[in-house]
C-alpha positions as CSV (number, residue, x, y, z in Angstrom):
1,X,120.7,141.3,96.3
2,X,117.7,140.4,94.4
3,X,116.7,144.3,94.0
4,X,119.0,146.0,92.2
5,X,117.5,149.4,92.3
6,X,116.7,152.0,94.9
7,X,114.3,154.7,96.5
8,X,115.0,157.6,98.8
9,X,113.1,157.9,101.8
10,X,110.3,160.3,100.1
11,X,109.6,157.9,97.5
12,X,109.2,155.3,100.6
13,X,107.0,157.8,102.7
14,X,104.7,158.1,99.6
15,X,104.5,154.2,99.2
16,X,103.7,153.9,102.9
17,X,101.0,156.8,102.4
18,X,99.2,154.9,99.6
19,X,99.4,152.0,101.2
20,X,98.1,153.5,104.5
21,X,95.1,155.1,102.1
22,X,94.5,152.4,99.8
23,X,91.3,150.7,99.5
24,X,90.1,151.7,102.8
25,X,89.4,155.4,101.3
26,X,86.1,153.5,100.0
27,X,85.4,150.9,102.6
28,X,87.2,152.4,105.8
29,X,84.3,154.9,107.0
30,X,81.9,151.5,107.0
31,X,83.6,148.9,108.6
32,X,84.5,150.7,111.6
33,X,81.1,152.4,111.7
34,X,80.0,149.1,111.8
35,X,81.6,148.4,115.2
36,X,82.0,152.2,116.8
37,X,78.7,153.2,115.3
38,X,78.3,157.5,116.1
39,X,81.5,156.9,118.2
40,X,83.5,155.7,114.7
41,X,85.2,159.0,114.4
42,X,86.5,158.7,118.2
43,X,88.1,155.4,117.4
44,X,89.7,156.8,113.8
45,X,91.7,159.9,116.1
46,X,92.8,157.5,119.0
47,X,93.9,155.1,116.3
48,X,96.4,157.6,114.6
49,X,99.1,157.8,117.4
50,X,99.0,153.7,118.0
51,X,99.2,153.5,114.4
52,X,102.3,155.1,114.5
53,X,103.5,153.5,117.6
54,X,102.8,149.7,115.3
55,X,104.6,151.2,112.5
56,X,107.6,152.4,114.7
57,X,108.3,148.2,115.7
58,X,108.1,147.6,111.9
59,X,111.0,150.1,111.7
60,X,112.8,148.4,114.6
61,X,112.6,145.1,113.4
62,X,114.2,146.1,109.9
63,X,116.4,148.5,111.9
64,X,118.1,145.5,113.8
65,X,119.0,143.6,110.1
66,X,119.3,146.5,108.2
67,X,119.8,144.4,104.5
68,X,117.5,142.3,105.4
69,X,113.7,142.0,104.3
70,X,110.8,140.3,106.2
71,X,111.9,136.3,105.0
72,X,115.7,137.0,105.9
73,X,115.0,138.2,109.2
74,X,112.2,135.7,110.3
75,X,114.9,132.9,108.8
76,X,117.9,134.8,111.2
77,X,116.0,135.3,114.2
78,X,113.7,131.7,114.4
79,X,116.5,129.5,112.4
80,X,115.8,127.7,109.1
81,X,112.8,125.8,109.5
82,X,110.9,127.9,111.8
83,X,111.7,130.8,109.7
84,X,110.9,129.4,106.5
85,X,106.9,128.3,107.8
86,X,106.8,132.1,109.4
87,X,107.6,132.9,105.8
88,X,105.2,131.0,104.4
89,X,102.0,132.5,106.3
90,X,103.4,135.7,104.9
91,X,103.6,135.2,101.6
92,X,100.0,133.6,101.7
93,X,98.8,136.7,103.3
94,X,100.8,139.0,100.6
95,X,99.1,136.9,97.4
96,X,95.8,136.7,99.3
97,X,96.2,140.6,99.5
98,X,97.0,141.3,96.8
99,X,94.1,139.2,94.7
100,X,91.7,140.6,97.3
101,X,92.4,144.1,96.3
102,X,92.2,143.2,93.1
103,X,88.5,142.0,93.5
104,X,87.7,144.8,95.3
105,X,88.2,147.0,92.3
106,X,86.2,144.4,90.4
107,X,83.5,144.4,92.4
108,X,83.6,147.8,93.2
109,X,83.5,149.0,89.3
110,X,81.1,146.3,88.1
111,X,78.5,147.5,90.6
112,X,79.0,150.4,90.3
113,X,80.1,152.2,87.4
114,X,80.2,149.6,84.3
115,X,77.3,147.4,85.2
116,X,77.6,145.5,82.3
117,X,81.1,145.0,82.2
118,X,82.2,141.4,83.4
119,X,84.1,141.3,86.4
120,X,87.0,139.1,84.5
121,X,87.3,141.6,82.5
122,X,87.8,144.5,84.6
123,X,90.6,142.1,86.8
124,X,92.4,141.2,83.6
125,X,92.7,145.1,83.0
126,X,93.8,145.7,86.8
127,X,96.3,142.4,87.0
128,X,98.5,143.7,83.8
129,X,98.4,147.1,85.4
130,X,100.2,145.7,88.0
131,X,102.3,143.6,86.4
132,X,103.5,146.2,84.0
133,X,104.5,148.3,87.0
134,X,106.2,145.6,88.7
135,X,108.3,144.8,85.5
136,X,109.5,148.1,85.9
137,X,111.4,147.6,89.1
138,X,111.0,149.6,92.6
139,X,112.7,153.1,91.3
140,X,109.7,153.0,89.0
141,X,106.9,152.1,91.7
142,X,108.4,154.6,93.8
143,X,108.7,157.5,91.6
144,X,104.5,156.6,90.3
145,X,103.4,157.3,93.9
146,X,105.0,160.3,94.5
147,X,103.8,161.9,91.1
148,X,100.6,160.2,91.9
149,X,100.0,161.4,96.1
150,X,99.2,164.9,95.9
151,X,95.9,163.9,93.6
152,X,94.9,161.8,96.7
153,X,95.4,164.4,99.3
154,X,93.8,167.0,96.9
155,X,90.8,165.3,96.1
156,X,89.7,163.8,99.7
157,X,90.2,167.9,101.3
158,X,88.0,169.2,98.0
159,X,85.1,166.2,99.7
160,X,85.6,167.3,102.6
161,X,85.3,171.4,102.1
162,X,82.5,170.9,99.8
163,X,80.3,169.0,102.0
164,X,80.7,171.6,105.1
165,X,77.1,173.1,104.2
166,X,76.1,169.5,104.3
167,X,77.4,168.9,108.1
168,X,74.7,167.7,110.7
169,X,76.5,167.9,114.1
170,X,73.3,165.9,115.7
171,X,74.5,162.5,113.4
172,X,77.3,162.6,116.2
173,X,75.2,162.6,119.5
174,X,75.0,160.5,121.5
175,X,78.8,160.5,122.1
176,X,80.5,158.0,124.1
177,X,76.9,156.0,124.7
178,X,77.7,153.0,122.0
179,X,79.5,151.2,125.3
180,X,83.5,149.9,126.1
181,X,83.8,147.0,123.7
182,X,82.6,148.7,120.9
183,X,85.0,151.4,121.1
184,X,87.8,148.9,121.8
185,X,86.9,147.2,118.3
186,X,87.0,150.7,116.4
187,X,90.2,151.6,118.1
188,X,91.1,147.8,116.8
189,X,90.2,148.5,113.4
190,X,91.4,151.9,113.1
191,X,95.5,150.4,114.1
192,X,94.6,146.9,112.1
193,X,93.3,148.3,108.9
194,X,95.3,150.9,107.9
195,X,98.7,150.5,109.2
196,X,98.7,146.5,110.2
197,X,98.3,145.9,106.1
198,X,101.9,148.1,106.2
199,X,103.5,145.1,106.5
200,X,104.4,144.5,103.0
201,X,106.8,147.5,103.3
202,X,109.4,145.3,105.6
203,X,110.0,143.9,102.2
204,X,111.3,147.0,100.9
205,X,112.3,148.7,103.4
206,X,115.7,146.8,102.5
207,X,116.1,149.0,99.1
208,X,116.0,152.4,100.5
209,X,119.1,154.4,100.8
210,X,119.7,155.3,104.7
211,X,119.0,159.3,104.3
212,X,118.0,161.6,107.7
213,X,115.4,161.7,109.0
214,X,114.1,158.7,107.5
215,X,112.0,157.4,110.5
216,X,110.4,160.8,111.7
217,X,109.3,161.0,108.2
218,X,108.0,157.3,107.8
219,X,105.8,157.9,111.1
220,X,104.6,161.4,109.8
221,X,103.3,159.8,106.4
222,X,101.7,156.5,108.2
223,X,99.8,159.6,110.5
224,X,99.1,161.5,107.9
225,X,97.3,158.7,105.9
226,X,95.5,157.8,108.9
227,X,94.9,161.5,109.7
228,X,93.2,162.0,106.6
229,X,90.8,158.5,106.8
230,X,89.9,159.5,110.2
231,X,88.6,163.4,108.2
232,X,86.9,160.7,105.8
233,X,85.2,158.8,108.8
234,X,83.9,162.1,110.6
235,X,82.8,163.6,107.5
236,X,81.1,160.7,106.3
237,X,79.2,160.3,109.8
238,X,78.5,164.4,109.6
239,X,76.3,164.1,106.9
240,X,74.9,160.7,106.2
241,X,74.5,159.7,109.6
242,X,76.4,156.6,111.6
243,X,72.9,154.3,110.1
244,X,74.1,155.0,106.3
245,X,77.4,154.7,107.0
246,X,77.8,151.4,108.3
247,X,75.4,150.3,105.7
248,X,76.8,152.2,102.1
249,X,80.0,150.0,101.9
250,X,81.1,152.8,99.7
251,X,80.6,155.7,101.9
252,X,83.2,157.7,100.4
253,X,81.6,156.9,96.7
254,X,77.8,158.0,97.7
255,X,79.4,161.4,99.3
256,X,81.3,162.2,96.5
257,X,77.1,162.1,95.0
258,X,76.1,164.7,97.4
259,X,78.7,167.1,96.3
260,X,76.2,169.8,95.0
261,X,77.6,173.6,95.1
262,X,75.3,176.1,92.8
263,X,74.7,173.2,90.5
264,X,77.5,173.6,88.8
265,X,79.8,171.8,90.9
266,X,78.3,168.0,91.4
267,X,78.9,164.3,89.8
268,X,82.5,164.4,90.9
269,X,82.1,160.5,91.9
270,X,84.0,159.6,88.8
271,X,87.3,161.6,89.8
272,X,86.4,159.8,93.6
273,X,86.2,156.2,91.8
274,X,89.9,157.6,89.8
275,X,91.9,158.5,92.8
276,X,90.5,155.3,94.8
277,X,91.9,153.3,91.8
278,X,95.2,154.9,92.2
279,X,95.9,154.3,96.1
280,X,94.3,150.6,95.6
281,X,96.7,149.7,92.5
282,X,99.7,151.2,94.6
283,X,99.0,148.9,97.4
284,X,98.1,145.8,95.1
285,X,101.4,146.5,93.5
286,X,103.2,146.3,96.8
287,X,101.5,143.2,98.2
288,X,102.4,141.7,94.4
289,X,105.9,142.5,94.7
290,X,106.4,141.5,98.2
291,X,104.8,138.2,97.4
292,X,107.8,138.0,94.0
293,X,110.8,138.8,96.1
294,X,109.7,136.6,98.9
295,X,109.3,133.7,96.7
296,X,112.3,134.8,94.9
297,X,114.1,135.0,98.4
298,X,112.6,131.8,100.1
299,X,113.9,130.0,96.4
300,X,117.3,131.6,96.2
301,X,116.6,132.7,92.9
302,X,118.9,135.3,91.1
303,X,116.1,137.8,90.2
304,X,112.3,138.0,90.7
305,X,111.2,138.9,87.4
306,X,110.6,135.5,86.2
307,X,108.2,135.6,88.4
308,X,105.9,138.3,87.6
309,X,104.3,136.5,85.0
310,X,103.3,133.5,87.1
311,X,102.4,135.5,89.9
312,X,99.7,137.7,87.7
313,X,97.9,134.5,86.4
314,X,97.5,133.2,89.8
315,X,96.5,136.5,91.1
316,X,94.0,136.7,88.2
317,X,92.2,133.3,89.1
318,X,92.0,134.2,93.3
319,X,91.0,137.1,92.6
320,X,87.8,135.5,90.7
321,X,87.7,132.9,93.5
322,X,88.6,134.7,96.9
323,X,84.8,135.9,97.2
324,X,81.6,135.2,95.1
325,X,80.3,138.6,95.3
326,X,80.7,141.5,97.7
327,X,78.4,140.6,100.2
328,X,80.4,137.7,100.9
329,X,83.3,139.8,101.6
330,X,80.9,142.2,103.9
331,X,79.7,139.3,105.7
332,X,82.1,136.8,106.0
333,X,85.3,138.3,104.9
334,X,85.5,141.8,106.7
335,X,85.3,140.0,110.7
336,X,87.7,137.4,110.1
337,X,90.4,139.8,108.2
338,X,91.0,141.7,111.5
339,X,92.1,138.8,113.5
340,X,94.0,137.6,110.7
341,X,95.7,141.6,110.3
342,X,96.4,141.4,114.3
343,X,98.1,137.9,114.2
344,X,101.0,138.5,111.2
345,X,100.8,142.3,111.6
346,X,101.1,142.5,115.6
347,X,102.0,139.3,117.3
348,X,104.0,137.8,114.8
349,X,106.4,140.8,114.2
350,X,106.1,141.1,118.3
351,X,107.0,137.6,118.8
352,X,110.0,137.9,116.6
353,X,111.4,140.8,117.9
354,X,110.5,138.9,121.4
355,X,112.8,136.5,120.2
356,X,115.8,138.7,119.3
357,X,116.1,140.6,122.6
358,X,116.0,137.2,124.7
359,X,118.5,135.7,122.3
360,X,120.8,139.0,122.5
361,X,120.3,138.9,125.9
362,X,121.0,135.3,126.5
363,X,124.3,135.7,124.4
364,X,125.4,138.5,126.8
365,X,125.0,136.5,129.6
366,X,126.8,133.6,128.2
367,X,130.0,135.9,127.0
368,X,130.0,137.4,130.4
């Protein structure tokens, strides 16, 4: 195998957590204000139990070719060719993943924390990060999250307790009036955005050691991450209102501003800007390393490391090239990312598994 080393199924859950987390900690609470508007925080609680349900057919999928990851078992259930152009779109979405997170931290640092910092710069910084974990091996990425989790968890329950005195229940009224199609795109956004970019993990999934209890605690961490965006979401329309949400792409930054208790405790954004960094390098360093042993697999290459160097240069120029500025990704970016999210995070796997039960099913027939 082209992995050599292993994680148990904590070091998983935490991966899937961060993942889950990630860079919609910052950007979550907007976008899917943006479609749900007062009614953004109804959308974020019905999507945690269908997010579970989406990550539950991941688990099946790797369940039914247990030493298999994602390009194995679109290449045993489609055939060769087939397979191997399924395998394509998804290594184009993990590199394009990848380098957009990777601009995202740009973008979100140049504007606003080290304004005169160039953006190259602060991507250079981020890509060898990355790198230097993947070098590492899985063991290692595993082991960072888990050290690195209860900082995340920690610091987004501090936000939320210490804007309570800040809470304006009226922000949330009038409930329900926003219309159907609205809600259905929040309840959309709230499955596609966290848990549809989970799909990295099928890559990894492979190199955990079978321990009990390993799906009821895979679920519980994809909820909980969820769980804890959908807190962001509420909190965030509480007190700035469903108009500054949607239009503060960093919601979560300009609450962490607020934060004002006796005046001694305020200006925490730069510990909000840390722990954002963390849970976007984690899922950067997934979609990187998914992209390296898929290439490596597609190839038939005896180990993936070779690869990380490659892989970190061209992440380094899409990440300069994927968007001009932010507003392009706002604008023009954001819209189309869902549909992309629904087609290789839920019809794709669907189809595939699709594919599998006819095929079993026209096997038994045959044998019988």
């Amino acid at each position: 195998m082209l992995e050599q080393g292993r994680i148990g199924t904590r070091q998983l859950s935490t991966l899937i957590f961060m993942m889950v987390v990630g860079d919609m900690m910052l950007i979550y609470p907007s976008v899917i204000t943006s479609y749900a508007k007062q009614d953004a925080w109804i959308c974020a609680l019905i999507g945690i139990p269908l997010g579970m349900a989406l990550t539950l057919m991941f688990l099946k999928l790797c369940n039914l070719y247990p030493e298999k990851n994602l390009i194995q078992i679109a290449r045993s259930i489609l055939g060769f060719w087939p397979g191997t152009l399924v395998s394509g779109f998804y290594l184009f979405f993990f590199v394009i993943g990848a380098s957009t997170h990777t601009r995202e931290v740009g973008d979100f640092l140049t504007s606003e924390i080290f304004q005169y910092t160039p953006i190259r710069v602060i991507i250079l910084m981020f890509v060898i990060t990355v790198g230097w974990g993947l070098y590492h091996g899985l063991e290692t990425m595993g082991r960072s999250s888990e050290l690195l989790m209860p900082i995340l968890i920690v610091f987004i329950l501090v936000l939320a307790f210490c804007l309570l005195p800040q809470v304006d229940p009226s922000n949330l009224k009038p409930v329900t009036d926003t219309g159907v199609v609205p809600i259905l795109q929040g309840i959309l956004i709230s499955i596609i955005y966290p848990i549809g970019e989970l799909v990295p993990i099928m890559m990894i999934i492979p190199y955990t050691l079978k321990q009990a209890h390993q799906t009821r605690d895979v679920l519980m961490a994809a909820g909980l991450g969820n769980l804890l965006l959908a807190i962001l979401v509420t909190i965030s329309l509480l007190v700035l209102g469903a108009f500054l949400t949607q239009h503060n792409i960093y919601a979560s930054f300009i609450l962490s501003q607020k934060i004002n208790i006796g005046g001694f405790f305020e200006r925490i954004e730069a510990i909000m800007a840390s722990s954002w960094l963390i849970s976007t390098y984690v899922k950067a360093m997934v979609y990187m390393y998914a992209f390296i042993v898929g290439c490596a697999e597609l190839f038939k290459l005896k180990q993936y490391r070779i690869l990380i160097l490659p892989a970190s240069l061209l992440i380094f120029g899409l990440a300069n090239l994927v968007s001009p500025n932010l507003t392009f990704i706002v604008i023009t970016v954001v819209p189309y990312w869902v549909d992309w999210d629904t087609t290789l995070s839920i019809i794709l796997p669907g189809l595939l598994l699709l594919v599998h039960m006819s095929k079993k099913r026209w096997k038994n027939k045959s044998s019988g």
